[in-house]
GUDO-415131 format. One record per residue (C-alpha): residue number from 1; x, y, z. Coordinates in nm, 2 decimals. Example, Ala and Ser with C-alpha at 12.3 -4.5 7.8 and 13.67 -1.06 7.14 Angstrom:
% GUDO-415131
@i: 1, x: 1.23, y: -0.45, z: 0.78
@i: 2, x: 1.37, y: -0.11, z: 0.71
//
This chain:
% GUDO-415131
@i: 1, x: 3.66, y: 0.54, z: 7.27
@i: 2, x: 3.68, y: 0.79, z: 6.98
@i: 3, x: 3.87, y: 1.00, z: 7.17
@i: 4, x: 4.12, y: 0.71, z: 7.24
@i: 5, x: 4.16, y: 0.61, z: 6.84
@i: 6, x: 4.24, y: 0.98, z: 6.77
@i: 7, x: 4.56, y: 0.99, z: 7.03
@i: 8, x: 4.61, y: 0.62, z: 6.91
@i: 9, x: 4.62, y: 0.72, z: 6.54
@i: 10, x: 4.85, y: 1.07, z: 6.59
@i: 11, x: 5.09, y: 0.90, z: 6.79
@i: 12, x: 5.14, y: 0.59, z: 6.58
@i: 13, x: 5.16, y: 0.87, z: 6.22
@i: 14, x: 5.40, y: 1.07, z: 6.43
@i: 15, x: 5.64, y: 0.74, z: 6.56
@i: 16, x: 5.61, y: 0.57, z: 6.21
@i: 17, x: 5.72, y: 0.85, z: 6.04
@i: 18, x: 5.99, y: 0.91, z: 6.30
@i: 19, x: 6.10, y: 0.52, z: 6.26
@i: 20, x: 6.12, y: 0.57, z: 5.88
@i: 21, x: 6.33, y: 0.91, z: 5.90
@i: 22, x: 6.58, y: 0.72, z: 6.15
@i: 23, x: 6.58, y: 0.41, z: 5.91
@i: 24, x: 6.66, y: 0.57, z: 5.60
@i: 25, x: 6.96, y: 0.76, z: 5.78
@i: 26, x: 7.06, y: 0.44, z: 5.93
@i: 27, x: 7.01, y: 0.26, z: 5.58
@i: 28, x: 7.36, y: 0.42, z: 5.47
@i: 29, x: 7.56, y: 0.39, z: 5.77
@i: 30, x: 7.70, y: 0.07, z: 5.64
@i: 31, x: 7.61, y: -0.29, z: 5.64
@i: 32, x: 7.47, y: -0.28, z: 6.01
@i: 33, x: 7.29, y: 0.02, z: 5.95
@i: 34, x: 7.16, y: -0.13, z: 5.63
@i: 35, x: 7.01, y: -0.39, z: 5.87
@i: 36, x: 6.91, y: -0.18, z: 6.13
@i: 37, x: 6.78, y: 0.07, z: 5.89
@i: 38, x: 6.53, y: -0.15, z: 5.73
@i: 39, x: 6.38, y: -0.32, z: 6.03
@i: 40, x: 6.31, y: 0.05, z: 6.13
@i: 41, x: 6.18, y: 0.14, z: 5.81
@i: 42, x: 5.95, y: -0.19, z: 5.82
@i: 43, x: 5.82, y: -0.06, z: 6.18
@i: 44, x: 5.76, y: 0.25, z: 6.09
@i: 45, x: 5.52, y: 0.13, z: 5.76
@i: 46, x: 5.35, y: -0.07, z: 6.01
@i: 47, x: 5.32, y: 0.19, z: 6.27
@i: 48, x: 5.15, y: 0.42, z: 5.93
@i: 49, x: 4.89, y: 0.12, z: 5.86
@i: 50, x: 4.80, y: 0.12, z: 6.25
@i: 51, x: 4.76, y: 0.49, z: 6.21
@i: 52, x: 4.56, y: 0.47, z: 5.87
@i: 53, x: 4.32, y: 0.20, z: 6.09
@i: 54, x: 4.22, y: 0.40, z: 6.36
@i: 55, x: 4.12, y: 0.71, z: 6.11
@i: 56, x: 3.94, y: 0.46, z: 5.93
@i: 57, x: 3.73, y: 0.37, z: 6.19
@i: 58, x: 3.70, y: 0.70, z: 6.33
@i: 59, x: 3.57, y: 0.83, z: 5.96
@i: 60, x: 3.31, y: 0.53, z: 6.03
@i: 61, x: 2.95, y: 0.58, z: 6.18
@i: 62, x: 2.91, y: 0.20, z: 6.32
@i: 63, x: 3.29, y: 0.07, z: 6.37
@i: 64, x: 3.26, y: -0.30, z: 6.21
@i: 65, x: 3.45, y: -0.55, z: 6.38
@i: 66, x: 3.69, y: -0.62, z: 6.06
@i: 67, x: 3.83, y: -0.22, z: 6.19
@i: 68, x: 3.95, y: -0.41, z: 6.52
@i: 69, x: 4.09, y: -0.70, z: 6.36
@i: 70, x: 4.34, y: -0.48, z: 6.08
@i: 71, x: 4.45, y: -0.26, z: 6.36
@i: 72, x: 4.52, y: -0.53, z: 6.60
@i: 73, x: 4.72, y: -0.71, z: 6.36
@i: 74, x: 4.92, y: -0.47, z: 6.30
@i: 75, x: 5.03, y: -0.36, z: 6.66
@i: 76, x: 5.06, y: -0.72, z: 6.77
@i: 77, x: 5.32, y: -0.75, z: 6.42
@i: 78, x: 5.49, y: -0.39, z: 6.55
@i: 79, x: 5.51, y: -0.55, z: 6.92
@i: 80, x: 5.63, y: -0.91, z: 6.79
@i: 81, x: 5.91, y: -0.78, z: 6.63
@i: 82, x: 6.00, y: -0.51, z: 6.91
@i: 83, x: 6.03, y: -0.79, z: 7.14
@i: 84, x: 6.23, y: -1.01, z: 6.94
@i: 85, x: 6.47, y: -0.69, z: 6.88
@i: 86, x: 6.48, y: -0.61, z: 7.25
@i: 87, x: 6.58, y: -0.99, z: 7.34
@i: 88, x: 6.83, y: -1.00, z: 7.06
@i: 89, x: 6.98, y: -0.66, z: 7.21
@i: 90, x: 7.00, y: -0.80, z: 7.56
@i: 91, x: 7.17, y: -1.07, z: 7.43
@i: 92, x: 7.45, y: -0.91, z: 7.24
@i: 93, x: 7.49, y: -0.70, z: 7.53
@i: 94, x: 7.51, y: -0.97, z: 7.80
@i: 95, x: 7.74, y: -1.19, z: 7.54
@i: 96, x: 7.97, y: -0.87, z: 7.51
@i: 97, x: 7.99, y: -0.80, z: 7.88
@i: 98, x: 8.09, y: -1.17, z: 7.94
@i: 99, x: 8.33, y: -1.21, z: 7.64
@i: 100, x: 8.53, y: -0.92, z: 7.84
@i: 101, x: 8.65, y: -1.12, z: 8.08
//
């Protein structure tokens, strides 16, 4: 389990930081990108608190249950608003496709 928080907690530092680096560039691409930008930077805070909570409860002897309930929020926030982003792409891609024709 330990094991599993460790990967868990590089992975989510190494994507947050990556969404934030991509936001900030995309931040001054224009008023899309200003958008775009800070949805990604939003992700990528969220993606840092994920990581903070699994070295938190790797620094801790017991793992209290509160440890669970931070984490989880968080990803289930990240995944909420990745799926809402997805559908919303799909969307304006199947709307652009049609309005083609």
């Amino acid at each position: 389990m330990r094991e599993k928080l460790n990967q868990l907690s590089k992975v989510t530092n190494f994507l947050g930081y990556t969404l934030i680096i991509f936001g900030v560039i995309n931040f001054f691409a224009g008023i899309i990108g200003i958008i775009s930008g800070a949805i990604s930077i939003f992700l990528g805070v969220n993606l840092l608190k994920v990581s903070e909570n699994a070295r938190e409860m790797l620094a801790e002897k017991e793992i209290e249950e509160f440890h669970y309930v931070d984490l989880f929020n968080n990803l289930v926030t990240y995944f909420n608003i990745q799926s809402v982003l997805i559908i919303v792409g799909l969307l304006i891609g199947v709307f652009g496709l049609l309005s083609r024709r």
